[in-house]
GUZA-242529 format. One record per residue (C-alpha): x, y, z; residue in one letter. Coordinates in steps of 0.02 Angstrom, whole numbers, padded with zeros to 5 digits, always signed. Layout:
<recs>
XYZA/...
</recs>
This chain:
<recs>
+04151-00380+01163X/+04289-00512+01213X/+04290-00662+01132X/+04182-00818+01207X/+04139-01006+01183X/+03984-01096+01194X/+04022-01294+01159X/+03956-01444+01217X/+04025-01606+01203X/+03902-01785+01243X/+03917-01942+01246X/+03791-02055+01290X/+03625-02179+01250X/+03451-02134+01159X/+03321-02140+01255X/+03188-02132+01117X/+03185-02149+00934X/+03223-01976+00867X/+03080-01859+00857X/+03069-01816+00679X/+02960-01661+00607X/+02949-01526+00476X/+02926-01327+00531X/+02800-01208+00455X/+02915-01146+00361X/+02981-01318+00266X/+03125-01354+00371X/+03163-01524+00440X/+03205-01542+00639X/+03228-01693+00760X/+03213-01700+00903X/+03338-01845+01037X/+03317-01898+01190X/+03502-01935+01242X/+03561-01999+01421X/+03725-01970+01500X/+03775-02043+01669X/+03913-02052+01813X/+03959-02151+01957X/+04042-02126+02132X/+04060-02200+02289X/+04002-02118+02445X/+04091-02079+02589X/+04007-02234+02657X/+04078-02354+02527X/+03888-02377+02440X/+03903-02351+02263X/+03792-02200+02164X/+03738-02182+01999X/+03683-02021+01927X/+03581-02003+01734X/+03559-01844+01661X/+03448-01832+01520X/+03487-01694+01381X/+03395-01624+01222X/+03465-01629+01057X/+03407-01530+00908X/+03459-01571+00749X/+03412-01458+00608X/+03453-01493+00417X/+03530-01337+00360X/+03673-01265+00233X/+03718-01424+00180X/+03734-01518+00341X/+03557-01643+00334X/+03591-01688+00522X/+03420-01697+00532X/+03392-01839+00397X/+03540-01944+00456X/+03464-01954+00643X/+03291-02004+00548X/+03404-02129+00429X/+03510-02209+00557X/+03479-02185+00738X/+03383-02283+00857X/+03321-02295+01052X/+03477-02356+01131X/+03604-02315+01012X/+03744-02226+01087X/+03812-02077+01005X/+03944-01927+01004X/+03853-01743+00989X/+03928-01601+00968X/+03841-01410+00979X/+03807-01277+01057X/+03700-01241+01227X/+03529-01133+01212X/+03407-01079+01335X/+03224-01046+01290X/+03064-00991+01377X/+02868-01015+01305X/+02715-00997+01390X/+02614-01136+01396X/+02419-01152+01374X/+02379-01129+01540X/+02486-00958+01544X/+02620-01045+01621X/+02819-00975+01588X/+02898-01136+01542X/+03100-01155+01515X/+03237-01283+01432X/+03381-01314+01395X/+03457-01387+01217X/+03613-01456+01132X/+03602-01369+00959X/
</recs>
């Protein structure tokens, strides 16, 4: 298999608190809101604003407690640098629905 990269680099505003929680199995996650936007002018001279809003997991693991320090230190508007990886997961909901996201690990 050839080589490949899968990195994602955000910078942007909380829109929440962070979303703090422990798994089943012990391990400490949370969970950010973060919003990133971008601006043009149209054709017709009106100016446009775009915000995309991305989710961040942040898992304490091997040494790295990222998920502590977003607990310890960040906030609902604080703006931040992440760094990760891109994954795509399904679930079914509890209405048998096929639901899908899309996270910055």
């Amino acid at each position: 298999m050839s080589r490949s990269l899968n990195k994602v680099m955000l910078i942007g505003n909380l829109g929440a608190d962070p979303e703090v929680r422990t798994t089943s199995n012990g391990a400490k996650v949370a969970t950010l809101s973060l919003a990133t936007g971008r601006q043009w002018t149209a054709q017709s001279g009106e100016k446009q604003e775009k915000t995309e809003w991305h989710r961040v997991i942040c898992w304490n693991n091997k040494g790295a407690q990222l998920a502590d320090v977003a607990e310890r230190f960040l906030k609902k508007g604080d703006r931040v640098y992440v760094e990760g990886r891109i994954e795509y997961r399904t679930w079914e909901d509890r209405e048998k629905q096929t639901r899908y996201t899309t996270e910055v690990i």
